[in-house]
N, C-alpha and C positions, 0 to 999 in steps of 0.2 A: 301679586304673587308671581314669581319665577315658573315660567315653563318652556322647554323647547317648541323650535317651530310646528315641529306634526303636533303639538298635545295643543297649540294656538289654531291649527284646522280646524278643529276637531271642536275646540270651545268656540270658535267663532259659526263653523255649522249649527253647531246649536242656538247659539243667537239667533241664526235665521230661523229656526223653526225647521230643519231639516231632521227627519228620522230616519230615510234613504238613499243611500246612495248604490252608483250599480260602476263597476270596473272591474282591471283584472291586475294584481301584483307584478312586481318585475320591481328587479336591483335599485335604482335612482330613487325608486317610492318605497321602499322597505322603510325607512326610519314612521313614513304619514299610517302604513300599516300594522306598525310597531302600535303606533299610539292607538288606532283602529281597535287593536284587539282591550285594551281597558277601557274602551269605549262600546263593544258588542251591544252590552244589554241597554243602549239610548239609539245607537245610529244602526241600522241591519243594514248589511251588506250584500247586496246580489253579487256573484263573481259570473260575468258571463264567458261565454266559451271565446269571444274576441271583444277586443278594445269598438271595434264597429258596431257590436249589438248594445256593448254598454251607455254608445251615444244614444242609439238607437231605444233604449230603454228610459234613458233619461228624457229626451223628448218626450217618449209616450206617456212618461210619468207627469211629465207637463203639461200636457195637452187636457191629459185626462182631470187633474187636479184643477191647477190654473195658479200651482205652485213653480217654484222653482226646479229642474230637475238637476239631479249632481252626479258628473261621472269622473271615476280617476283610469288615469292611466301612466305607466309608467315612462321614461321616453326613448329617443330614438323610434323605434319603429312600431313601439308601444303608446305612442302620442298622434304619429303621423295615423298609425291607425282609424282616431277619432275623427280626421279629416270629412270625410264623407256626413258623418251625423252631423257635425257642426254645419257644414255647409246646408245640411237638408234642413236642420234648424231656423239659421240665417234665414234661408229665401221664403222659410212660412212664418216667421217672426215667432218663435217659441224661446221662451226664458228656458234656458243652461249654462251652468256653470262646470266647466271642466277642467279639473284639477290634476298638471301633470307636473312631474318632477324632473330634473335635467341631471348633468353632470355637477360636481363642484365647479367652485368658483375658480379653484387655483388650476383647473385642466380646459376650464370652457372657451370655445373657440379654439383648440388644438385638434379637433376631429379627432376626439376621445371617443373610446367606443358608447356606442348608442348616443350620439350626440347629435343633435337637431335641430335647429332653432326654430323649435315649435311657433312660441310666440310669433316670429316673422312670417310665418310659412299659415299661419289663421288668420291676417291681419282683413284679407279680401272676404272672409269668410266668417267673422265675426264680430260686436258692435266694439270691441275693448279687447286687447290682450295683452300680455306681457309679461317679464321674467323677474322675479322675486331673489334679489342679490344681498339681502340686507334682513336677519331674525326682523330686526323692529319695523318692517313695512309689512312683515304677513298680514296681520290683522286690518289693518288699515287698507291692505289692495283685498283680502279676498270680500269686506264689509263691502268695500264699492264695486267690486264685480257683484254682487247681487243686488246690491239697487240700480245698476248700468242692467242689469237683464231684466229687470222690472218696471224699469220708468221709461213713459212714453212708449215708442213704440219696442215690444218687447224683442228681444235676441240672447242669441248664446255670446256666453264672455269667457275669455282662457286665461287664467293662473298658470303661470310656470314658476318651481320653486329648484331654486339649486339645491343638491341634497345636503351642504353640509349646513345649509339656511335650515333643514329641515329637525336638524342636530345642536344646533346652537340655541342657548338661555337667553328670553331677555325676560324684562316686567309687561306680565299683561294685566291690563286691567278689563274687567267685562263691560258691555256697552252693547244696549238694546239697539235696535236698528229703528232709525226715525222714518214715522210713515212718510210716504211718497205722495204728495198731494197730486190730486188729479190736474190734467190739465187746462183748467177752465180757465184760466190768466189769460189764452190766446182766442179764447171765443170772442171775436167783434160782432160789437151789436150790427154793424152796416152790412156783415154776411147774411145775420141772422136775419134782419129783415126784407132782404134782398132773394133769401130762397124760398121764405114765406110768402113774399110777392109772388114769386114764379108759382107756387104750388098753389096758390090761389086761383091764376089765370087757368092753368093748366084743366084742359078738359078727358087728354089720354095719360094721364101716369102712369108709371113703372115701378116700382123700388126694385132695386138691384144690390143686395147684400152681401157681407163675406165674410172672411177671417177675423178682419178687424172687430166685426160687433162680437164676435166669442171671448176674440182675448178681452174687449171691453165688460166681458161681463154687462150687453147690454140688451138680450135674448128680447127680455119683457120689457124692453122701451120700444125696440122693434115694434114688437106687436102691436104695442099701443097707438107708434107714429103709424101702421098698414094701416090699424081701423081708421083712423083720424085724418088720414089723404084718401082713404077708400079706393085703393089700389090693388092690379096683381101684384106678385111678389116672385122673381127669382133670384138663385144664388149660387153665385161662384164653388167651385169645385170645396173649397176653403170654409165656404159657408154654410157646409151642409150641417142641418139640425139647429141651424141660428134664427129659424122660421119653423114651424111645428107645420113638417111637409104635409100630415093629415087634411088643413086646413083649404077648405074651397081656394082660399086666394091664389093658393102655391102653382107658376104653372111649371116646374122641373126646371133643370138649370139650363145656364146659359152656353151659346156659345160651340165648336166644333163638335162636341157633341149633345148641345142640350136639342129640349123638345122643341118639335114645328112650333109649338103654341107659344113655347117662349119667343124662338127666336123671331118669328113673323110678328109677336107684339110690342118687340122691341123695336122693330124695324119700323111700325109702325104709328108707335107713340108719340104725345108732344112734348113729353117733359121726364126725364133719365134720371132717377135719386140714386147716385151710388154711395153705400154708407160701407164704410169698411173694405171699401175694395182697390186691387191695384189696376184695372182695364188691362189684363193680361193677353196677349195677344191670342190665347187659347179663349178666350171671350169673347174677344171685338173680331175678330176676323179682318177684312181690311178695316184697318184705323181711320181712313180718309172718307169712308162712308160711311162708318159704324154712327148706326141709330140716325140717320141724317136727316128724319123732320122732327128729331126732338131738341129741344134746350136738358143740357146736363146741369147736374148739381154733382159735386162734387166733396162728400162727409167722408173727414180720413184727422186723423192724428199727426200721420208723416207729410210736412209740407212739401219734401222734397218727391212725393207721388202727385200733387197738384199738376196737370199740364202734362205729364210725363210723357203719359202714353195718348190721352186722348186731348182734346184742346173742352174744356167746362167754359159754362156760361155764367157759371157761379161756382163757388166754394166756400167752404166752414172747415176752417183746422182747429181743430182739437180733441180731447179723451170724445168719444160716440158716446159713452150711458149721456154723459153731464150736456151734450149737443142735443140730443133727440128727449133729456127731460126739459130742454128748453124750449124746443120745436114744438112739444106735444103740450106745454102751457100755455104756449100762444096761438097754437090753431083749433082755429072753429073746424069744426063737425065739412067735413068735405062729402061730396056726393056724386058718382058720374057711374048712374046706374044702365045707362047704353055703354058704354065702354066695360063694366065685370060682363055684359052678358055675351059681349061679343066674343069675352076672352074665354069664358066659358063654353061657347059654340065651338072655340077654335079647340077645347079639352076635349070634346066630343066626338071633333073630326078626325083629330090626330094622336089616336090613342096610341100607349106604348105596347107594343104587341113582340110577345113570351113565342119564341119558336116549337116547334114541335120537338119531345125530344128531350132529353138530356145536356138542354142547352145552355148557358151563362145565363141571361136574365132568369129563366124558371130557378135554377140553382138560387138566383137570390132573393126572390121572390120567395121560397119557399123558407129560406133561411128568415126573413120577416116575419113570415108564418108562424113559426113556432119559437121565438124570441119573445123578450119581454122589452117593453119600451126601454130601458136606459141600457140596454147593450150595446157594449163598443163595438163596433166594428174597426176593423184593423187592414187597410188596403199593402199591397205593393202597386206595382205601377203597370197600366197598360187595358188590356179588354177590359179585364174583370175587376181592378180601379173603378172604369165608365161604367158597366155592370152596377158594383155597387151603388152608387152615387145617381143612378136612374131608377134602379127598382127597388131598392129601401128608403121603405119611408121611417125619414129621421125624425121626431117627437123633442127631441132636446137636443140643448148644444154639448161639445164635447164629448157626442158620440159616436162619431165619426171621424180614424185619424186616417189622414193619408199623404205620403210626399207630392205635396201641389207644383210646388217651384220648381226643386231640382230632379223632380221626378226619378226617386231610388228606387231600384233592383236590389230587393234584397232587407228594404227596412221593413217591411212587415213584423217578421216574428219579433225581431228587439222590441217594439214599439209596443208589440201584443204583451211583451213581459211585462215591460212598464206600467201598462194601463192596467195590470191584473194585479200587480204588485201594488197597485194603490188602492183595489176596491175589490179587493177576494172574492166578494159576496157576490159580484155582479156578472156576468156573462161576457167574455169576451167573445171575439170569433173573427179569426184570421182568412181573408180572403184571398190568395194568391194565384198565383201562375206555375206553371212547370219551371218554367226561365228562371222566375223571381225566385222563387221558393229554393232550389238550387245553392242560391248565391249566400244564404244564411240559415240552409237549415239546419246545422248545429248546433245554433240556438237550443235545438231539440232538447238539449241532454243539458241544458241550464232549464229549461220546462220541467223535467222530469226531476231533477236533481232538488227543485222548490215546490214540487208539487202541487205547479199551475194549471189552473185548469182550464187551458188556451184549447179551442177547437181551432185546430188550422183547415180550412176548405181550400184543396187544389181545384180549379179549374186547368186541365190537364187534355190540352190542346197536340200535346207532342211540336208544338212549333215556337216560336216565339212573336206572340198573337198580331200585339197589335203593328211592330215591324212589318208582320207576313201581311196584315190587311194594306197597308201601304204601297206592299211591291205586286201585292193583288191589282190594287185600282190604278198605280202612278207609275211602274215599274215593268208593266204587259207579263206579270206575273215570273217573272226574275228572282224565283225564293232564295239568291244566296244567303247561305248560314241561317236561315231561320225556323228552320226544320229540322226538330232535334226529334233523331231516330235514334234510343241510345237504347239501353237493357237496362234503365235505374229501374225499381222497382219503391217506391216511396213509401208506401205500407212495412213493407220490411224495413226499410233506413228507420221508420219511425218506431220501430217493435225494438231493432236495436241498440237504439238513442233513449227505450223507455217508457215509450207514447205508444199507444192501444193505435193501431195502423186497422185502415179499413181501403178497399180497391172497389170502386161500385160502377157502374157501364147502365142501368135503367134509370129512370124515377124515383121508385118505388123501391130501391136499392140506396138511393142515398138518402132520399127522407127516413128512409127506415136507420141506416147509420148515427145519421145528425141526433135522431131523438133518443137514440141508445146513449152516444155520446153524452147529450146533454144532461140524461136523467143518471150517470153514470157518475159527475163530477169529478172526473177524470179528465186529462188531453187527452186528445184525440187528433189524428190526421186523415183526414178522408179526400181521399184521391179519387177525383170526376172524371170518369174518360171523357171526351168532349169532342164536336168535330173540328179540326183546325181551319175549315172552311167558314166557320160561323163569323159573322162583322161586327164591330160595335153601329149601330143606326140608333138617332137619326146624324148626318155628318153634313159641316162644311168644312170645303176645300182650303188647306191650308191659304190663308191670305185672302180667302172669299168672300165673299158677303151672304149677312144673315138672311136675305128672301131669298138665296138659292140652297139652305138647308134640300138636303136627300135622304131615301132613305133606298131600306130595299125594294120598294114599291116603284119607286121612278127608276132605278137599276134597271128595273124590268121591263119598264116602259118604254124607257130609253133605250 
């Protein structure tokens, strides 16, 4: 059958299995929106209030599913827009595909207006991009931009379509999309029984988990391989909810800011299993001693993370479900009942302790409280990020999204659309900062406008947190610009925008908000006064080593 290129989007989304997408029109994509509207009743369309929340959504839609997410934008400055989500995408490896449109053919490369060479300008920031010059390549590039975001290790892919490609007839024919086989081609048996060796001798294990076992979908091989090495268990910021933190084993995460217990028993150990992680320098602290009486193993997909950041004693590359159902058939029943109880002593000693107060951790703490297990939580970046990621306990994976990598200001709310947008039913709740919140919250009124029922939680510091904690301890307290003294009133902005605004300064003022909210099924914004004084603990010193972890305790001592 004959159809123009936007009505070949449009059939080849469906191919993929996609009902959503989230962007914002503009002139170069009017023909892809043309087609859009005969398509309404199969594909729903969020329009968010910028091209930044719609990446921002698509991720979260991805995250949250463990599908594809799809964002359009239009271009020029309607593409470059998307820059930011895609990169926050990249560095957590989240499948998106984002579809923009350019100039014509017959004007492109004359610095026509709104002209961009998107595709060039994603190349560092995406796994696959490029520009669509030709009706008879749509189908065929935007087929393999979704399986380039889906195989191996997952990332965002950019489509750029010139508009009059978008206008132009050819022959489409339909064509399912063939599964992706996993990647077990590259599992060798000499890894496989080379880390089995090691986990055998080994008397102090660790497992160390992360992003990687979510995107793998391999939550309950996890588990399986913890009980069957008879280990603690922590996990990367990336990893939260990839371990059912509930569980005795869990000791909190790793790293600048994980628990004493974690980090003294990593430091500790004789044998380092990292399954899905990248030994991010916000985990190892100095690389040159991280974990330095253990032997590492090293379970990842991407070979090019082997060695990178830390030097392994061993490695297995390939898909983690189809590595760890291999690992967990071949290991006998492991046992090293003096090492859980030490780790457990060390739970004991070094509790996480809720300040008096109106303070971030109680804030989330209490939001655990009255939540139901499969709530997403929805971070921005900085205190209240580490806040959540320390005092929620995660139960399942994919429910917990936050910018790990590129650490954004400002993706919260998009991500919280996304992730509401795929599962109505289920509780979202946005955690943010005065800073962050700021940077997107006109989001708001794409909330209201779909009638989501995103709880956003300010932690509302008046400063910008976790900056100010840095010029606190590194800086002899040198707050330039991170002390925002302004007259926003955010309860109002959010009344404004749509969203049911609450200001609360007790306790007993905001659990009382949260549960109105919650039982209200409505958005909500509830702004925490907070003291700007308060720190994220327990900390190590950029580039430090894990046994001299601190908290406020030794602060004081000290």
């Amino acid at each position: 059958m004959k159809l123009n290129g936007s009505q070949i989007v449009m059939e080849c989304l469906l191919e993929q299995g996609v009902d959503t997408v989230f962007g914002y029109p503009g002139g170069a994509i009017l023909n892809v929106y043309d087609a859009l509207y005969h398509y309404r009743d199969r594909i729903h369309h969020v329009r968010t209030s910028h091209e930044q929340g719609a990446a921002h959504a698509a991720d979260g839609y991805a995250r949250t599913t463990g599908k594809v997410g799809v964002c359009f934008a239009t271009s020029g400055p309607g593409a470059t827009n998307l820059v930011t989500g895609l990169a926050t995408a990249y560095m957590d490896s989240v499948p998106v595909v984002a579809i923009t449109c350019n100039v014509g053919n017959a004007v492109l490369g004359k610095d026509s207006f709104q002209e961009v060479d998107i595709a060039g300008v994603a190349i560092p920031i995406t796994k696959y991009g490029t520009i669509v010059k030709r009706v008879e390549d749509v189908a065929p590039t935007i087929r393999r931009a979704f399986r380039l975001a889906r195989k191996g290790r997952p990332g965002p892919v950019l489509v750029d379509i010139t508009k009059d490609v978008t206008a132009a007839v050819t022959e489409f024919e339909p064509k399912q999309p063939a599964p992706i086989v996993k990647e077990e081609a590259k599992i060798k048996e000499k890894e496989l029984e080379t880390a089995l060796s090691m986990i055998r001798e080994a008397k102090k294990p660790v497992i160390f988990a992360g992003g990687g076992v979510i995107a793998a979908n391999a939550s309950a091989e996890l588990t399986t391989f913890v009980n069957r090495v008879d280990a603690p268990v922590t996990l990367s910021l990336m990893g939260q909810g990839a371990f059912d933190e509930a569980d005795p084993r869990y000791m909190g995460m790793l790293g600048m800011h994980g628990t004493k217990t974690t980090n003294f028993s990593v430091a500790d150990c004789d044998l380092l299993i990292g399954v899905g992680v990248r030994f991010s320098d916000r985990c190892t602290g100095n690389t040159e001693k991280f974990a330095s009486n253990a032997k590492i193993i090293h379970i990842d997909i991407d070979p090019a993370e082997i060695n990178k950041n830390i030097r392994t004693d061993a490695a297995i590359i390939g898909d983690i479900k189809p590595v760890l159902q291999e690992l967990n058939a071949r290991l006998e029943q492991q046992s090293h009942p003096e090492w859980m109880e030490k780790v457990q002593e060390r739970k004991q000693k070094y509790p996480m302790p809720v300040e008096e107060g109106l303070s971030g951790p109680w804030i989330i703490s209490m939001i655990d409280k009255n939540t139901p297990e499969d709530t997403v939580i929805v971070t921005d970046v900085g205190q209240h990020q580490m806040w959540s990621a320390q005092y929620y306990t995660y139960r399942q994976p994919r429910t917990f999204l936050s910018s790990g990598g590129l650490g954004t200001m400002g993706y919260g709310l998009g991500a919280a659309i996304g992730a509401k947008v795929a599962f109505p039913d289920r509780t979202v709740v946005q955690v943010t900062g005065d800073g962050c919140f700021r940077m997107n919250m006109n989001e708001l009124a794409t909330v209201s406008a779909n009638d989501l029922a995103v709880i956003t939680v300010i932690v509302d510091n008046h400063a910008l947190g976790m900056v100010r904690q840095w010029q606190n301890l590194f800086y002899e307290k040198r707050y330039s610009e991170t002390v925002v003294k302004d007259k926003v009133n955010y309860a109002a902005v959010a009344e404004a925008l749509g969203v049911k605004g609450y200001t609360v300064r007790t306790r007993e003022e905001a659990e009382a908000a949260f549960k109105e909210a919650l039982a209200s099924g409505k958005a909500a914004v509830i702004d925490c006064m907070t003291d700007c004084d308060e720190m994220v603990f327990p900390m190590v010193v950029p580039g430090g080593l894990l046994p001299d972890t601190f908290d406020k305790g030794d602060m004081t001592e000290k």
